[in-house]
C-alpha positions in Angstrom: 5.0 -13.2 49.8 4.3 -13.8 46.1 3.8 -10.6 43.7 0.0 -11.1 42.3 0.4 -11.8 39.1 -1.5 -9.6 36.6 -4.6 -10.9 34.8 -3.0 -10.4 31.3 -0.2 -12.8 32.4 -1.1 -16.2 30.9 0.4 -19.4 32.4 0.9 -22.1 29.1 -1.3 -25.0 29.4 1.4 -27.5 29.3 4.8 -27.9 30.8 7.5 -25.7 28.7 11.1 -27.1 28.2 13.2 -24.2 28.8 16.0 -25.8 26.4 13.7 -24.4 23.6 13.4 -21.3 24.8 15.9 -18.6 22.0 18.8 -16.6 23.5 17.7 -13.1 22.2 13.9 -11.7 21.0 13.2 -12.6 17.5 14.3 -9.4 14.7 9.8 -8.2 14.7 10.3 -7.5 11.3 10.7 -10.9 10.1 7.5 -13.4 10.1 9.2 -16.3 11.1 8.5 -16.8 14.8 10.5 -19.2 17.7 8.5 -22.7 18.2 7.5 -21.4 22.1 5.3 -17.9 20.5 3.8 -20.4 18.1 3.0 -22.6 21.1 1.6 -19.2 22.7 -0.2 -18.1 19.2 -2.3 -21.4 19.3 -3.4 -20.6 23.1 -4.9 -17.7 21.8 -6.4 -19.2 18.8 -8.0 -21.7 21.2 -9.3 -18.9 23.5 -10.9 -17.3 20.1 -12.4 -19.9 18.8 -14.2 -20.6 22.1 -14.2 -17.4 24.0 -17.4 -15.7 24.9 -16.4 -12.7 26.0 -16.9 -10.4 23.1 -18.5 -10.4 20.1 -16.7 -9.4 16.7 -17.7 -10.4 13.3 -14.1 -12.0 12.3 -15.9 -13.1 8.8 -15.4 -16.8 9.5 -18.6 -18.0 8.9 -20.0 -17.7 5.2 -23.6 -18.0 6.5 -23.6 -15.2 9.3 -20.6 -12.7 7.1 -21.5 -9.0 7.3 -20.8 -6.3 5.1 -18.9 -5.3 8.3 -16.8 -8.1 9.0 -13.0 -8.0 9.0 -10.1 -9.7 10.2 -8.2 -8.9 12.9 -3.9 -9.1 13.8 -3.0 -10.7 16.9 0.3 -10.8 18.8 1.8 -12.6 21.6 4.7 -12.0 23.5 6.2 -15.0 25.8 8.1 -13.0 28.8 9.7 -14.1 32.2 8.3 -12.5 35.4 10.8 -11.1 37.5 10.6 -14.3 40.1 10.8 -16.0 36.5 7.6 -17.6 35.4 7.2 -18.0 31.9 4.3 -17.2 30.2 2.9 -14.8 27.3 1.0 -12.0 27.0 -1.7 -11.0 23.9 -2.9 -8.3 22.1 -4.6 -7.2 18.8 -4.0 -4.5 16.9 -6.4 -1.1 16.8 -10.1 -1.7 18.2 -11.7 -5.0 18.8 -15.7 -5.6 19.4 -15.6 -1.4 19.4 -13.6 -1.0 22.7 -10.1 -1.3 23.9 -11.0 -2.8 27.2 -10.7 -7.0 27.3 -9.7 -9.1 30.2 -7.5 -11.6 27.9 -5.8 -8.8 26.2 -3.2 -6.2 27.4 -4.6 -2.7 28.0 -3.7 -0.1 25.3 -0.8 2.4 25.4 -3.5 5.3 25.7 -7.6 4.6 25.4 -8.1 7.3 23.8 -11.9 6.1 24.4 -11.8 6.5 27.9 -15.0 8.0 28.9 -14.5 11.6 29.6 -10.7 11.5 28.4 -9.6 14.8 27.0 -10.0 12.9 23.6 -13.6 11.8 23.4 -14.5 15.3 25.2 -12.4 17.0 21.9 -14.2 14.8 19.6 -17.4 15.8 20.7 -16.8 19.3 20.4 -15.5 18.8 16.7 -18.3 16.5 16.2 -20.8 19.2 17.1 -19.2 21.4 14.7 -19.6 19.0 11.9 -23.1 18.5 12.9 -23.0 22.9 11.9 -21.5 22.4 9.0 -23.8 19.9 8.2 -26.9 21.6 8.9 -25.7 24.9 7.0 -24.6 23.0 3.9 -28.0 21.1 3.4 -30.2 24.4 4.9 -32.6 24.9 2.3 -31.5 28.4 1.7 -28.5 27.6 1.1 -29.1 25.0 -1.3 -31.3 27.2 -2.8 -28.3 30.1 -3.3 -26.0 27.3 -4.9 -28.5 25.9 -7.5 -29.6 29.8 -8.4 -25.6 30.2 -9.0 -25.2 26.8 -11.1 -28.0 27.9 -12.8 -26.5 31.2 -13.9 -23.7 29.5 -15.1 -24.7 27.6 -17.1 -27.2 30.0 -18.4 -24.6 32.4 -19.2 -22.1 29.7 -20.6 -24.9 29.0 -23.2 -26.3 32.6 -23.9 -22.2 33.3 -24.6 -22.3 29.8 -26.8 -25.1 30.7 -28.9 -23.7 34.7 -29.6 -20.0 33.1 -30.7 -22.0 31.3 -33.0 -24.0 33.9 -34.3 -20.9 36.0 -34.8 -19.2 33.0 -37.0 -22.0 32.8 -39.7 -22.4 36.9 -39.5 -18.3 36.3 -40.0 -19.0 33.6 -42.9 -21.6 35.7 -44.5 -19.3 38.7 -44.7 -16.9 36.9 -46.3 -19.3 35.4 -49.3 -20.7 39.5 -49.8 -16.9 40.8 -50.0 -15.9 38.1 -52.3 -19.3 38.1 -54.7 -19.5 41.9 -55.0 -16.0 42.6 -55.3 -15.9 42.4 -59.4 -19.7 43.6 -59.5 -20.2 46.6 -57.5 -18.2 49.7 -59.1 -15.5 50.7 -56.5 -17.4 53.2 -54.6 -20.4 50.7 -53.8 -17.8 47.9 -52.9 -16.2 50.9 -50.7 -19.9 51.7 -49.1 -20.2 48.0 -48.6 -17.1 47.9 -46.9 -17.4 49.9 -44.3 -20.7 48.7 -43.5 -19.7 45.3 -43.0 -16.9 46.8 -40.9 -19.4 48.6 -38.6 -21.6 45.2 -38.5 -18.3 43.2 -36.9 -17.6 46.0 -34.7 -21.9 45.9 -33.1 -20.9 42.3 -32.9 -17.9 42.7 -30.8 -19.6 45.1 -29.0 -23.0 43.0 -28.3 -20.3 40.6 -27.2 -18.5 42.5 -24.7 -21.6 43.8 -22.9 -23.2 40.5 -23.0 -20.1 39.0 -21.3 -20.6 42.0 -18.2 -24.3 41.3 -17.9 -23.8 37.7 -17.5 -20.5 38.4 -15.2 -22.6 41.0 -13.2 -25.4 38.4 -12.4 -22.4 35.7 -11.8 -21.0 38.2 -9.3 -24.1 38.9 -7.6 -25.1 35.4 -6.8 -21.3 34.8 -6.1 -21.6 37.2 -3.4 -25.0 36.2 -1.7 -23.4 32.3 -1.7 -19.9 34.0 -0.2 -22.0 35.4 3.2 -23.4 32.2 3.5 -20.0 30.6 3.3 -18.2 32.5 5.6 -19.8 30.7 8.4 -18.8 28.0 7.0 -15.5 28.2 6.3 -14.9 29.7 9.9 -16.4 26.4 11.1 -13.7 24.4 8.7 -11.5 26.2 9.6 -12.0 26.0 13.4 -12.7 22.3 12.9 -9.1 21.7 11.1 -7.3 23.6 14.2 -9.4 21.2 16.4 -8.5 18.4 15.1 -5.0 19.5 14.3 -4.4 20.2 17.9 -5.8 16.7 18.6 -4.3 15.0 17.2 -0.5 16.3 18.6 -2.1 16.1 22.1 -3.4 12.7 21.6 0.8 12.1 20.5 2.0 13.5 23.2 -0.5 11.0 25.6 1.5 8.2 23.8 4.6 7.6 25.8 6.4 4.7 25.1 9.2 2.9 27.3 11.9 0.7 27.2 13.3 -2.2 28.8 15.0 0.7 31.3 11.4 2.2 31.6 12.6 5.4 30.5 9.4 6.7 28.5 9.2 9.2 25.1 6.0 10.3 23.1 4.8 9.1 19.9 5.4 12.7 18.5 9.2 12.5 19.1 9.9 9.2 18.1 8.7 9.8 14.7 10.1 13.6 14.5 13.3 12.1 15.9 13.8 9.0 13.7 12.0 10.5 10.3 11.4 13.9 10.5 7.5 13.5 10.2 4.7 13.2 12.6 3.2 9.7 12.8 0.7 8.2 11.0 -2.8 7.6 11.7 -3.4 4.2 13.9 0.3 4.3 15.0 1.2 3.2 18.7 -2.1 1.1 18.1 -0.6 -2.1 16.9 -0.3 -5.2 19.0 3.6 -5.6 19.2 3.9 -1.9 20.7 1.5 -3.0 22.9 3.0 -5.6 24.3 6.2 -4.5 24.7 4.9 -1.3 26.7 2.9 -3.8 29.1 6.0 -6.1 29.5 8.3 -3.2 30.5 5.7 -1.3 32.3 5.5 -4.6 34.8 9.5 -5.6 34.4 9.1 -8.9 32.2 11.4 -9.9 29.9 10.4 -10.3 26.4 11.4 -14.0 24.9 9.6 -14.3 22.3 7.5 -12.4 19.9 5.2 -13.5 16.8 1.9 -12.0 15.1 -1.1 -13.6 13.3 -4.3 -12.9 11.3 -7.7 -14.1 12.1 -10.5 -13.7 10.2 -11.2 -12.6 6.1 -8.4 -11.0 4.7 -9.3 -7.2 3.5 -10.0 -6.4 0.4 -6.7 -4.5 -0.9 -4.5 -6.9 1.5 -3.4 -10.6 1.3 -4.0 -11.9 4.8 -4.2 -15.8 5.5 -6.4 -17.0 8.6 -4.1 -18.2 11.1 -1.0 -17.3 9.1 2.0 -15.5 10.8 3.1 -12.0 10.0 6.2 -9.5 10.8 5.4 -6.1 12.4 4.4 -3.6 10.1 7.3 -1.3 9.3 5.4 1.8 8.9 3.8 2.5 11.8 5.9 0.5 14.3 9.7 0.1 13.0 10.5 3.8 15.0 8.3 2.8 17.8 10.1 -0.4 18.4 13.4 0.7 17.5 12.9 3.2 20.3 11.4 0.6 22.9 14.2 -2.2 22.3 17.2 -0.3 22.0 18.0 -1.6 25.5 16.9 -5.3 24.1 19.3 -7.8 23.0 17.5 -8.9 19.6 18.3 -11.1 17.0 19.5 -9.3 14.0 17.8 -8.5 11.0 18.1 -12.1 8.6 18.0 -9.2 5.5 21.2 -7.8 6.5 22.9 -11.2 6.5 24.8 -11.5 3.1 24.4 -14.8 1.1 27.3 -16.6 1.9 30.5 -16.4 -0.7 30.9 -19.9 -1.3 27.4 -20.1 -2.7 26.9 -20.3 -7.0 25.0 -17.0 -7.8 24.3 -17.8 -10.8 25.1 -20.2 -14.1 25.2 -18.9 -17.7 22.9 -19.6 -20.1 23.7 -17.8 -23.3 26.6 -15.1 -24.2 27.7 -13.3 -27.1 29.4 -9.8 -27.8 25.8 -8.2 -27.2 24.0 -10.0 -24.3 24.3 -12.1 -21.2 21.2 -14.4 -19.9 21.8 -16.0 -16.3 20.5 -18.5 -14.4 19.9 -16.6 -11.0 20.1 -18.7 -8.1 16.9 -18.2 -5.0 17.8 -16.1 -2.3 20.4 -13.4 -4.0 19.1 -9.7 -4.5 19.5 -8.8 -8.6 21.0 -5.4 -7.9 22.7 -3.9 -4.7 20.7 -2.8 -1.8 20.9 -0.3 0.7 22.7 -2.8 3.4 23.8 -5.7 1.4 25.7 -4.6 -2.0 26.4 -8.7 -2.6 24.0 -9.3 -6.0 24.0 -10.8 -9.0 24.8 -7.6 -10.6 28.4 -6.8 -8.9 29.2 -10.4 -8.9 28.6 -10.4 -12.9 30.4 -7.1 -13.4 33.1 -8.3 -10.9 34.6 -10.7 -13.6 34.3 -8.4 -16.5 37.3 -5.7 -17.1 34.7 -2.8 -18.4 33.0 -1.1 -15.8 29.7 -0.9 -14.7 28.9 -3.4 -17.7 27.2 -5.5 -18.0 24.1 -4.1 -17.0 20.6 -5.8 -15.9 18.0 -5.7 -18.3 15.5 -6.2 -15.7 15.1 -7.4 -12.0 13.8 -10.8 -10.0 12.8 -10.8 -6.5 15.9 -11.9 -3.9 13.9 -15.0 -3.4 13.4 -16.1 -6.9 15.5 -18.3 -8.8 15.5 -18.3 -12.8 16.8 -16.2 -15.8 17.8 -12.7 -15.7 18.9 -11.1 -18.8 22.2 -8.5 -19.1 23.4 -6.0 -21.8 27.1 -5.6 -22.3 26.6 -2.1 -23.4 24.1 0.9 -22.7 22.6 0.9 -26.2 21.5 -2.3 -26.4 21.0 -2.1 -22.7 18.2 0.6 -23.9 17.1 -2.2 -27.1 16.1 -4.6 -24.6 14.7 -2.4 -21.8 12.2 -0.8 -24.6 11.0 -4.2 -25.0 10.0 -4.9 -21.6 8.7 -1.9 -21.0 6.6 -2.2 -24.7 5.9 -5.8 -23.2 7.1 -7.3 -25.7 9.1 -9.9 -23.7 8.1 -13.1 -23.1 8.3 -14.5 -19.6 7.3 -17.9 -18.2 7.4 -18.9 -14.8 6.8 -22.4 -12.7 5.5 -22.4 -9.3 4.1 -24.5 -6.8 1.1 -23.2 -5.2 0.1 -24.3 -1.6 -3.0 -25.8 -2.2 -5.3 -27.2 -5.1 -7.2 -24.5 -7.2 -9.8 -25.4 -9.3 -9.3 -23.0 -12.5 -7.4 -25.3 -15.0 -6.4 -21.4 -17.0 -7.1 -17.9 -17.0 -6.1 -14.5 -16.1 -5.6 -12.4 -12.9 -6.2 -8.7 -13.4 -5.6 -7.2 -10.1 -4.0 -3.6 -10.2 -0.6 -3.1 -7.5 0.6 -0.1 -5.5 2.9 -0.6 -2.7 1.5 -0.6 1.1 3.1 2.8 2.0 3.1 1.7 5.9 4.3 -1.7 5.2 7.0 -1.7 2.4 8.1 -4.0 0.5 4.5 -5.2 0.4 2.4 -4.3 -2.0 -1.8 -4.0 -2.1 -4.8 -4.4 -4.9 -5.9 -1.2 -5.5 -8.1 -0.1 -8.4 -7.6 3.5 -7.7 -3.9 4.2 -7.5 -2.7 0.8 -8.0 -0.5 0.3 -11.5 -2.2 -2.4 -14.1 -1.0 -5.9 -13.5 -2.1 -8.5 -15.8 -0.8 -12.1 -15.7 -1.8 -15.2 -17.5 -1.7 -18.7 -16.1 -2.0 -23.1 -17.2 -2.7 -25.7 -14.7 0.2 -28.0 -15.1 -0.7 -30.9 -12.5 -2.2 -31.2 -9.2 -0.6 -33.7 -6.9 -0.6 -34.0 -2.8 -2.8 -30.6 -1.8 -0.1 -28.6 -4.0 -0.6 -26.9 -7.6 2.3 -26.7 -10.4 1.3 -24.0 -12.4 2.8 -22.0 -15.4 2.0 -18.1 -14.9 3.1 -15.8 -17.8 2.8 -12.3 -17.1 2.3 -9.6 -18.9 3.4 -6.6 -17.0 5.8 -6.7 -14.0 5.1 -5.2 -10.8 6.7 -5.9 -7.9 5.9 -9.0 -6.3 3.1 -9.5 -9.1 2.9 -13.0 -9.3 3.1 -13.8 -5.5 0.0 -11.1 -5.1 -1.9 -12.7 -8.1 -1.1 -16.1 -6.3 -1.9 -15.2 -2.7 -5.0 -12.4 -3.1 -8.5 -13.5 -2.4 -9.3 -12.0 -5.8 -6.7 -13.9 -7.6 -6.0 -17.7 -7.0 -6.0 -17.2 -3.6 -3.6 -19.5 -2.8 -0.4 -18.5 -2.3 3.1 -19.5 -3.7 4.8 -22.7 -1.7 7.6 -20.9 0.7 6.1 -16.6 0.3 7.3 -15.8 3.4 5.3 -12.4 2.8 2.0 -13.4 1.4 1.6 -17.1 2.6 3.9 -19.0 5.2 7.8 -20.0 4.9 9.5 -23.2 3.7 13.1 -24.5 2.4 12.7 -21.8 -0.6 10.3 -19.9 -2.9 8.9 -22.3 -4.9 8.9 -19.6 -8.1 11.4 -19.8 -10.8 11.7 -18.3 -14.0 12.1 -20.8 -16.0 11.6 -19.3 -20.0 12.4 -15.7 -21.9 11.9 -14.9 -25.3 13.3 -11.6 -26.8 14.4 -9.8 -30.1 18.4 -9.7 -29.9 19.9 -5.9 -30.4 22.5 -7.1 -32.9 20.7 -9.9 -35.2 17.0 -8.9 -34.5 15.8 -12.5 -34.5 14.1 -14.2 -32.0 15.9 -15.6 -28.8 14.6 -18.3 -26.4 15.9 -18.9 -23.6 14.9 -22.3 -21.3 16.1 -22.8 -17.5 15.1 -25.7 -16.0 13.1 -25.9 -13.1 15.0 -27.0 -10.1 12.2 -28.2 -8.3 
């Protein structure tokens, strides 16, 4: 007798050949997925874009876009039943159409809204207290004590204003009688007039002091009616902060997670474990998690996995409709480390070293002072954590000082162009002032992946990094760090842009954000395997650097050309 399969198990339309099919699960971190998930992926596109089960404002259409609508990630992951039917399962990450309940997608980890769950009966309770606090904050009364106190304030910041400057002209006016009646009074009347000026600045210091008590007496007093009225208050903050603090570990601890073993461990101690905090918000809500948990839950093996957006992008984020993207590496890297240890999975294509064989780099310009390479795409500039191979140790590798020389500055691994050394730490310092002074002048080609109408003009778009998703980095006017870059329109040929950007400052990943972002050019750089969709290489080079030298002070150019 046949298991029934389950209703999130989906069949592929069309017949599979299972020579395709990849030896281990794709590394999730990488957002380069296996030809069957893609096959999967655009099953579930076609279910979106005809499905009628739910409705969700994905931001699609220009004419019926709410303030509301967002974008939404999706992931599929192809598995083999344990009589060995291929198929795939889906999911989206967080809510979707407010529930967490659809018959195409796997069930969450938890539903935290479950009616009657021990989470929506906890949020109630601290929702009623905020609905207290609430009430007692806008009471009239206790409106009434807070403007009565602001009001005293600034009464008595004024009334204490007005006396400091009454005592600085008494102070002035002293001054002019000692000086004009010190050579016409005789000395006894300049001795009387003295000591009565004396005894005037002492009634001032005096007025002073006891007009600083009044006014701190009726500060205290209103102090003290407003402090009764926020104990209440406080108690209730207080309360509600427990509340929600207690929550929030038990609605943790309902997140157990298993492996391919099906032995299970909570949220709270995979992240205490792994990094010594306690997770972040939304974690354990992401689609990959999902997936995996369903897949080991009902003993299928995972084949395949890949990820992709749907809708408008957000507004700090560069998200492309339909484009693929890794796992996020915040919220899910300890979840899935703990859920695949048990997994054979490809490994990670960062932690593959460039090979040996391969030029690093070819040398522009030299002299006793300074080194300017030609930095070949796909090698890091300076050591990382798990691959020290860089430009940096294979420059300093051929010269007999140590440590020298010593980068000036630092390209992306995927970027090809000029890089500029110092062969000693004070003009090392010469040339970092000028970056950092912007001073420099840098010129990069790149090919954009698609045809943008702006023949010139600037992108202004502030960058912070995505703090649950490193190395990528968001627009954000509020903590983001200025980034300003200039660009020219050098031809448009085929659906693809050549461009010339010259920026002014340099973030991380600056020019591929100011590319890709819907408030920049919105069309990202040919081959961004993080902000638009992979090719044969980043098609970004820099191609042009102009600095003052340490030794001569003149003006260097620099020109490498562009190799595509």
């Amino acid at each position: 007798m046949n298991k029934k399969i389950s209703p999130y198990f989906h069949t592929f339309k069309h017949d599979i050949d299972a020579g395709i099919l990849p030896g281990r699960l794709n590394y999730p971190f990488s957002a380069a997925p296996h030809i069957i998930s893609k096959i999967a992926c655009k099953e579930v596109q076609n279910y979106l874009e005809t499905q009628k089960d739910f409705k969700h404002d994905f931001g699609l259409s220009s004419s019926t876009k709410s303030s509301q609508a967002t974008g939404k990630m999706f992931g599929v992951l192809v598995v083999k039943t344990q009589e060995g039917r291929l198929g795939f399962l889906a999911a989206y990450s967080g809510q979707l159409a407010g529930t967490n309940s659809h018959k195409y997608f796997v069930p969450p980890v938890y539903d935290i809204l479950r009616p009657n769950s021990f989470f929506k009966q906890e949020e109630a309770e601290i929702s009623k207290i905020n609905e207290k606090i609430k009430q007692s904050e806008n009471s009239r009364n206790y409106i009434k004590m807070r403007t009565v106190l602001d009001n005293i304030r600034k009464e008595a910041a004024q009334a204490i204003d007005n006396f400091r400057k009454e005592i600085k002209t008494a102070k002035k006016r002293r001054g002019f009688l000692r000086k004009k009646h010190k050579d016409t009074l005789l000395p006894s009347e300049y001795e009387a007039l003295l000591k009565k000026l004396g005894r005037e600045s002492q009634d001032f210091q005096y007025r002073y002091k006891d007009l600083r008590r009044l006014w701190s007496e009726k500060i205290n007093v209103a102090e003290a009616r407003l402090a009764k009225a926020d104990e209440d208050i406080n108690r209730l903050k207080n309360e509600r902060k427990k509340r929600s603090a207690a929550l929030q570990k038990n609605t943790f601890e309902h997140y157990t997670f298993l492996d391919a073993e099906k032995r299970s461990k909570s949220l709270q101690k995979i992240f205490i474990e792994e990094l010594g905090t306690i997770p972040p918000a939304g974690a354990g809500e992401c689609a990959a998690p999902k997936l995996f948990q369903y897949a080991f839950k009902n003993g299928y093996t995972p084949i395949s996995l890949a990820e992709f957006w749907w809708g408008a992008a957000p507004n700090s984020e560069v998200r492309k409709h339909k484009n693929y993207y890794p796992c996020c590496k915040g919220k899910c890297a300890p979840i899935l480390n703990y859920m695949l240890r048990k997994t054979a999975v490809e490994k990670n294509p960062m932690l593959i070293p460039p090979s040996l064989d391969k030029q690093a780099y070819e040398i522009m310009y030299e002299d006793e002072a300074v080194l300017v390479l030609n930095k070949s795409e796909n090698f890091l500039s300076v050591p990382g954590k798990h691959i020290q191979d860089s430009i940096q140790t294979r420059v300093q590798s051929s010269f007999t000082t140590p440590s020298t020389p010593l980068p000036v500055h630092r390209l992306d691994m995927a970027t090809s162009g000029l890089m500029l050394f110092a062969k000693n730490k004070t003009d090392h310092s010469f040339l970092q002032k000028q970056f950092l002074e912007r001073k420099v002048h840098k010129e990069y080609t790149a090919v954009l992946e698609g045809s943008i109408v702006q023949d010139s003009g600037r992108i202004d778009l502030p960058l912070r990094v995505d703090l649950n998703n490193r190395p990528y980095q968001l627009v954000c006017k509020e903590y983001g760090k200025p980034a300003l870059t200039y660009f020219r329109v050098i031809e448009r040929n085929n659906g693809l842009t050549r461009i010339k950007f010259y920026p002014v400052t340099g973030r991380t990943h600056q020019l591929r954000v100011h590319a890709a972002h819907q408030l920049g050019l919105a069309t990202p750089i040919r081959g961004d395997d993080l902000y638009g969709s992979k090719a044969d290489r980043l098609y970004l080079h820099a191609e042009k650097l102009i600095f003052i030298h340490p030794k001569s002070q003149k003006k260097i150019s620099i020109t490498a050309s562009c190799p595509f």
